[in-house]
Backbone bond lengths (Angstrom), bond angles and torsions (degrees), N, CA, C in turn:
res aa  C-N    CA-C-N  psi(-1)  N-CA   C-N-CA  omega(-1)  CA-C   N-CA-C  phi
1 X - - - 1.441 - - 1.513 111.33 -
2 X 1.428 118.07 -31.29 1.387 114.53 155.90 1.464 144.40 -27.51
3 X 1.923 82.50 -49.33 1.214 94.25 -167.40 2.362 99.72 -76.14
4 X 1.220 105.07 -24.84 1.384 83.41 169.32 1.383 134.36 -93.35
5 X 1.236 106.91 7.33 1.390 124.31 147.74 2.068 99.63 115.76
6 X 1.469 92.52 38.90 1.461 98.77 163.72 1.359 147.85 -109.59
7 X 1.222 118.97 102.07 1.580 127.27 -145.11 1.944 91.43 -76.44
8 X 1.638 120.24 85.62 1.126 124.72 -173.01 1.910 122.47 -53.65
9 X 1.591 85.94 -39.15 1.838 97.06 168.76 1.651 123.46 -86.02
10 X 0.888 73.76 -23.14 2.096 82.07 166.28 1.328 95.01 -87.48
11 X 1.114 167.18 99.31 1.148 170.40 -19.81 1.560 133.64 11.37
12 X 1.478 125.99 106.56 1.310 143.11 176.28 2.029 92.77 -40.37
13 X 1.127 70.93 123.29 2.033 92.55 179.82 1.437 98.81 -29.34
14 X 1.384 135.20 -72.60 1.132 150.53 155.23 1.388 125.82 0.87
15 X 1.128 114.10 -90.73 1.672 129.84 151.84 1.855 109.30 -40.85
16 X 1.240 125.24 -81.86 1.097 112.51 152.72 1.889 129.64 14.26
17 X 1.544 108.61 -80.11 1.774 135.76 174.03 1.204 85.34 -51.94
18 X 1.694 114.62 -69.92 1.546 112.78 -160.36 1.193 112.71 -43.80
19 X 1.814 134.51 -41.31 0.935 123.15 172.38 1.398 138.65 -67.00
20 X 1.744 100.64 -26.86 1.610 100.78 164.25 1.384 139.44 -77.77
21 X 1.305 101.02 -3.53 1.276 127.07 172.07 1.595 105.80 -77.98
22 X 1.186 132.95 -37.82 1.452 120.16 -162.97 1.594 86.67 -106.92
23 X 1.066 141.10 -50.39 1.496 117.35 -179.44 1.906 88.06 -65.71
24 X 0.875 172.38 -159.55 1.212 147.55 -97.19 1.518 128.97 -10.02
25 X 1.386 103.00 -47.34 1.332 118.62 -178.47 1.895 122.41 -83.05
26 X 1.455 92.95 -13.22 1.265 96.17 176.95 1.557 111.92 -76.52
27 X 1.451 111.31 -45.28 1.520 120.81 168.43 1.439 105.57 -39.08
28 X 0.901 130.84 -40.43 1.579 119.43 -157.10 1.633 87.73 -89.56
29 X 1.813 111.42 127.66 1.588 132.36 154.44 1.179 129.36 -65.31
30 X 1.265 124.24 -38.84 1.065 148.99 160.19 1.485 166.46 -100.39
31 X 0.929 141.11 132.55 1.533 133.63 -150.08 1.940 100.36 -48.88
32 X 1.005 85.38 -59.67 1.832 88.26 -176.96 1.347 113.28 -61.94
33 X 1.765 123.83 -26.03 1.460 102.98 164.77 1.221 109.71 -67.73
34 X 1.296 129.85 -54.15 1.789 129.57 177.77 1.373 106.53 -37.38
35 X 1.224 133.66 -64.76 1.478 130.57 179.66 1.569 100.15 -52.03
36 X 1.265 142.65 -49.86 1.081 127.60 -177.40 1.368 126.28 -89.46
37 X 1.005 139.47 27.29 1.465 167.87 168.84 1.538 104.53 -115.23
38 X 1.271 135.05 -22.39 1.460 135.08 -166.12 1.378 92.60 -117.42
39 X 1.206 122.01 -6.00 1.875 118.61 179.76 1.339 97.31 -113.31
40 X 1.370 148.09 -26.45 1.014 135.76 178.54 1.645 104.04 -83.03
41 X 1.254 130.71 -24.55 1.462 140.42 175.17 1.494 97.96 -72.55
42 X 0.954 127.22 -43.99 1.673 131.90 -163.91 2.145 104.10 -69.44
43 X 1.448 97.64 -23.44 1.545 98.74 -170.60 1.511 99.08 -63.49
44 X 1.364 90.95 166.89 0.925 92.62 -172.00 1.941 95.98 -107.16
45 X 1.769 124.41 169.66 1.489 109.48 174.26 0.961 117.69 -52.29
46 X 1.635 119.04 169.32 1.830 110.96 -174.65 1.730 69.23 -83.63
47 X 0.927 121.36 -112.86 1.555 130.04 -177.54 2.139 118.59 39.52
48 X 1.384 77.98 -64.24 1.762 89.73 -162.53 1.869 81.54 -77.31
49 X 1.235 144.24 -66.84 1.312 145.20 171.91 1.224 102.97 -14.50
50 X 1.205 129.99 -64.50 1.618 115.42 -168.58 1.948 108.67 -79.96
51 X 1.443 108.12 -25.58 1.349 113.76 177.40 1.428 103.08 -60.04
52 X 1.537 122.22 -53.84 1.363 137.31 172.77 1.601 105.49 -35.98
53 X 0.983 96.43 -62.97 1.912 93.37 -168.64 1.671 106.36 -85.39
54 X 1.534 140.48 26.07 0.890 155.50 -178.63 1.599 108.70 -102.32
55 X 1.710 93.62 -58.31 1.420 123.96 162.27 1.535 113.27 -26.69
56 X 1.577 90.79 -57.46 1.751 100.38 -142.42 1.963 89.13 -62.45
57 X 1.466 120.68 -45.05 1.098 124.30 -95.58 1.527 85.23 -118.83
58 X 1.625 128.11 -23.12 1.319 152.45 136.16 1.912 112.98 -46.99
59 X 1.492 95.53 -51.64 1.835 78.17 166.86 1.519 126.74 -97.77
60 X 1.443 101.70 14.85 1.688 105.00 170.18 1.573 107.00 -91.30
61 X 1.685 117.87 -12.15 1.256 109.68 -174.30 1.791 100.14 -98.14
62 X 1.320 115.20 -17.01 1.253 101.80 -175.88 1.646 107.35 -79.43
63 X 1.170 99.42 -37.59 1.793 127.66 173.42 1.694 102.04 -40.23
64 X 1.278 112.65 -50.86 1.379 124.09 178.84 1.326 107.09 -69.30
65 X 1.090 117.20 -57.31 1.768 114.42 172.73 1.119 116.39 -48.35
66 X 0.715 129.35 -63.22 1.554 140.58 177.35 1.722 118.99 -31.83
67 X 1.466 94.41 -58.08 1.543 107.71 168.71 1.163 96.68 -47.85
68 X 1.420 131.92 -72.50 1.468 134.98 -126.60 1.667 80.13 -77.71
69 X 1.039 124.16 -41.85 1.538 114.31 -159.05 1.897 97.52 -83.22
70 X 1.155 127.37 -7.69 1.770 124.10 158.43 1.358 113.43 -70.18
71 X 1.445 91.37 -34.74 1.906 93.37 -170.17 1.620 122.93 -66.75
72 X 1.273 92.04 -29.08 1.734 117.10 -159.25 1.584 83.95 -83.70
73 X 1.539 140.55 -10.33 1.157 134.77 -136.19 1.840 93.25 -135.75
74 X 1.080 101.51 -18.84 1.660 110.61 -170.09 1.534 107.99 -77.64
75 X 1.226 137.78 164.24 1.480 132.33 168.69 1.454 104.38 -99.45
76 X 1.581 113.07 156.82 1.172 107.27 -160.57 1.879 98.22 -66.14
77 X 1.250 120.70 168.63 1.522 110.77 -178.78 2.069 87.50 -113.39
78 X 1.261 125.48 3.53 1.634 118.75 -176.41 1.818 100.91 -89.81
79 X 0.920 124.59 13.26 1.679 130.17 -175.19 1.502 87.81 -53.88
């Protein structure tokens, strides 16, 4: 990118991506390389993926507690 006269780190983060994104995209000939270059970009990290569903799965049990401990706390509403 030098050589066409693009200062890649002097570049706003932004602009910057934008550019690695289209020389990425230029490589690809074909519809199915583009789709597959845009699905491997779309993943998500292996890392944060399993952190993600670690996440979820720790605040669905507190989430659950919680309920159960409103419910136990509610008056009956069949009076």
């Amino acid at each position: 990118m030098l050589l066409q006269g693009i200062d890649f780190f002097g570049l706003p983060m932004d602009r910057a991506l934008n550019v690695a994104y289209s020389v990425l995209m230029s490589s690809a000939q074909e519809e199915k390389d583009r789709f597959r270059i845009e699905s491997q970009l779309n993943q998500p990290i292996a890392a944060q993926a399993s952190r993600d569903r670690d996440d979820f799965w720790s605040t669905a049990e507190a989430d659950g507690q919680a309920f159960m401990a409103a419910m136990t706390q509610q008056p009956s509403l069949s009076k």
